[in-house]
C-alpha positions in Angstrom: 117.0 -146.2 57.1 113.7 -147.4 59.0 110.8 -145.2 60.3 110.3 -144.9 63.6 107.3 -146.9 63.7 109.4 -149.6 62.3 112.7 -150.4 63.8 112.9 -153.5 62.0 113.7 -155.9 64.7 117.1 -153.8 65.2 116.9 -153.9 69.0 115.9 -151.6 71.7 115.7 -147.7 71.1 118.0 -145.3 72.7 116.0 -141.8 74.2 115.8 -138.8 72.6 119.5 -137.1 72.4 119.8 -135.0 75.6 121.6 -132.1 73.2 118.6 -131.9 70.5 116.9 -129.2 72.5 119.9 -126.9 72.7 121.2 -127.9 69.1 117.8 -126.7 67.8 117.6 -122.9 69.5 121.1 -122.7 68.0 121.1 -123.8 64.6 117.6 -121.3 63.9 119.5 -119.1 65.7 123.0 -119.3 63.4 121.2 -120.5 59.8 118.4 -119.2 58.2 117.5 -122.5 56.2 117.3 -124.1 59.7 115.5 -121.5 61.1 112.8 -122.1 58.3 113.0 -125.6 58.5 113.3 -127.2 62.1 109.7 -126.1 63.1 108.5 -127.9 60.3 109.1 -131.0 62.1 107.9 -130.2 65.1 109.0 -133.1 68.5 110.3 -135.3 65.7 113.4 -135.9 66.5 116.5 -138.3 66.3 116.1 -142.1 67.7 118.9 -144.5 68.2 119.4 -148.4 68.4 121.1 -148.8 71.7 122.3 -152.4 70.8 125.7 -152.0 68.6 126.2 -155.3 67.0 122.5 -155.2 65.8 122.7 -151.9 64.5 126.0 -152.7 62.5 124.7 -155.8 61.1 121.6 -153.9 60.0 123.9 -151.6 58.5 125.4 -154.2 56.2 122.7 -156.0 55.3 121.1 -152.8 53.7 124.5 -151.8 51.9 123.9 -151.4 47.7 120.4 -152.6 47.9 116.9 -151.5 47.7 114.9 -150.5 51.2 112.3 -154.0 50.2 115.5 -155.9 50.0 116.8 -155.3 52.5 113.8 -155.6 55.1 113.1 -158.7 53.7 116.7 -160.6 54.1 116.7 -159.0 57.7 113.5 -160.5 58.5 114.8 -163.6 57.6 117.9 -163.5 59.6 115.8 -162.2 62.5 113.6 -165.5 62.2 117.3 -167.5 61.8 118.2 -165.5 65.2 115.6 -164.0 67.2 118.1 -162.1 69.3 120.6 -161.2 66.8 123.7 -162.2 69.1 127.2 -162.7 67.8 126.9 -166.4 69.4 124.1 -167.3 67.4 124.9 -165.9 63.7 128.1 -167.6 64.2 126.6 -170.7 65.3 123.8 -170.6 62.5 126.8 -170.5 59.9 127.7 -169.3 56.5 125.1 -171.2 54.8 122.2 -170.3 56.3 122.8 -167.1 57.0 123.4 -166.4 53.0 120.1 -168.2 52.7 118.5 -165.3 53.7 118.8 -163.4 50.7 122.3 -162.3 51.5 125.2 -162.5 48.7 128.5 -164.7 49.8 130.4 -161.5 50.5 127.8 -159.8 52.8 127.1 -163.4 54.4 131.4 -163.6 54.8 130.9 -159.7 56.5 128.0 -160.8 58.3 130.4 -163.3 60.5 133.1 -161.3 60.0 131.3 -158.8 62.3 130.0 -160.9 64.6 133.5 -162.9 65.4 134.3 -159.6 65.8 132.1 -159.1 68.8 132.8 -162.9 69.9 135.8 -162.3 70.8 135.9 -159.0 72.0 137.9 -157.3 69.3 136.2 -154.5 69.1 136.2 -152.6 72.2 132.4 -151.8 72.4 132.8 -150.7 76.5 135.3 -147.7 75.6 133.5 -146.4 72.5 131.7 -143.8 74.8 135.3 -142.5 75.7 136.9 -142.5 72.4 136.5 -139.5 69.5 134.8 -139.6 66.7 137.6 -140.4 64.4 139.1 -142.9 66.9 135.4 -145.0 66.8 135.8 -144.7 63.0 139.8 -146.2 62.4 137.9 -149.2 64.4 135.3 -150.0 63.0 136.9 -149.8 59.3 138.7 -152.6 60.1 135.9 -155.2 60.1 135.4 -156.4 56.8 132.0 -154.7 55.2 132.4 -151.4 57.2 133.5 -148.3 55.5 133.6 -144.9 56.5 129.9 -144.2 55.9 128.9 -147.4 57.8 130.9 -145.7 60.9 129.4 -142.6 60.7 125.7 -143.7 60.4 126.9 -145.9 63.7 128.3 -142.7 65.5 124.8 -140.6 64.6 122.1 -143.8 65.2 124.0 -145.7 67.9 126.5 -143.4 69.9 124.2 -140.2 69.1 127.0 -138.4 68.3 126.3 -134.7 67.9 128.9 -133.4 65.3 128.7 -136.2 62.6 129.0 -134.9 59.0 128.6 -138.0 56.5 130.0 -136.0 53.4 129.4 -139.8 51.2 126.2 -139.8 52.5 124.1 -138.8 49.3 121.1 -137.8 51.3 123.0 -135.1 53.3 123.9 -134.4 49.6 120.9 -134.0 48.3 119.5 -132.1 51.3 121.9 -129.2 50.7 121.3 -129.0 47.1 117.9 -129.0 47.6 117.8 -126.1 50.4 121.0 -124.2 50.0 121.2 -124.2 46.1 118.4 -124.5 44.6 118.7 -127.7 43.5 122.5 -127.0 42.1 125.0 -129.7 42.0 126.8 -129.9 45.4 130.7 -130.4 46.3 132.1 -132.1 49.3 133.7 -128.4 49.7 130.6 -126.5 49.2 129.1 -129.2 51.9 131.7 -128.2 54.0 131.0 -124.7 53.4 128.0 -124.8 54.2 128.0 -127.0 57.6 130.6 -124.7 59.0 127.8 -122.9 60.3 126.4 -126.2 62.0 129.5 -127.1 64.0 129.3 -128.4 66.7 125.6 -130.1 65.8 126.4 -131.2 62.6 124.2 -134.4 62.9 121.2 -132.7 63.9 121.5 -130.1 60.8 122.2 -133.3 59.1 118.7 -135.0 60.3 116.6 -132.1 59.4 118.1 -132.2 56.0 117.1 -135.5 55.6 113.7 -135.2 56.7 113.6 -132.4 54.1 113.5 -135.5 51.5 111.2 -137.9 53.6 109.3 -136.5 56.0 109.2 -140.0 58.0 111.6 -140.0 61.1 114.5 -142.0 60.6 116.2 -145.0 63.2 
């Protein structure tokens, strides 16, 4: 994740969520750990990249790897393609792209996800139409993008509202942190416990990770 005084090249931002107003008043309203925490946080809210391959490839490049790491191999394939298109990873090729920090298997996703966009198998245009789950079974299929990768898209990219990114160890975390005291959390008691969120998982989900960095997230 990058502050939002740092978007890290990743494109464009998306406006504030048109639902985060509403989501608010009714979380404090439903959940008392919400109600204590949302006004700590005051107009920060959640900020999307509005360019999907870019947010996608940012997404792998920062899989199983430090937050330094990771900025630094993506400012190197930023200054290997300003624009960060499909057309011009594939054209820079497998070589250079790994030689900007990336291991052969990312640098094979890497391409992998951009042919992907090439050549239009991905249906990027009906995204806005499909569920949650339906944007998920599609993305999984690119090499490099798990279940976790798909939800982070659906929250940062499609600003989902509902989103609950039970491998997301933040999320984790969070509700260990405010719900139980710092207890060990299950996926059920996770489940448990956003059942009182639903239908704005994703915002619950964005508070709770401010909880553990107070810096807005992208």
């Amino acid at each position: 994740m990058v502050t939002a005084k740092d978007n890290g090249g990743a494109g464009p931002v998306t406006a504030v969520p048109p639902y985060w107003e509403q989501a608010k008043i009714e979380l404090m309203k439903r959940d008392r750990i919400m109600k204590k925490l949302i006004p700590q946080f005051g107009d920060l809210c959640l900020v999307g990249h509005s360019d999907p391959f870019t947010t996608l490839a940012r997404s792998v490049v920062g899989q199983q790897v430090t937050a330094k790491v990771a900025e630094a191999a993506w400012a190197k394939l930023l200054l290997l393609s300003p624009k960060c298109t499909p057309a011009q990873i594939i054209k820079a090729g497998a070589e250079q792209v790994a030689a900007c920090g990336l291991s052969k298997r990312k640098t094979e996703y890497i391409l992998d996800l951009a042919d992907h966009f090439k050549n239009k198998r991905v249906h990027t245009a009906q995204w806005d139409q499909m569920d949650d789950e339906a944007v998920i079974a599609e993305l999984t299929q690119i090499r490099g993008i798990g279940r976790w990768t798909a939800e982070m898209f659906l929250i940062f990219n499609l600003l989902r509202p509902n989103v609950l990114p039970l491998d997301d160890p933040g999320l984790i975390q969070g509700i260990s942190q405010n719900y139980f005291s710092g207890e060990p959390v299950s996926r059920s008691d996770a489940r448990e416990v956003s059942a009182n969120w639903e239908p704005w998982r994703t915002v619950a989900t964005w508070y709770l990770w401010r909880s553990l960095d107070p810096l807005a997230v992208e």
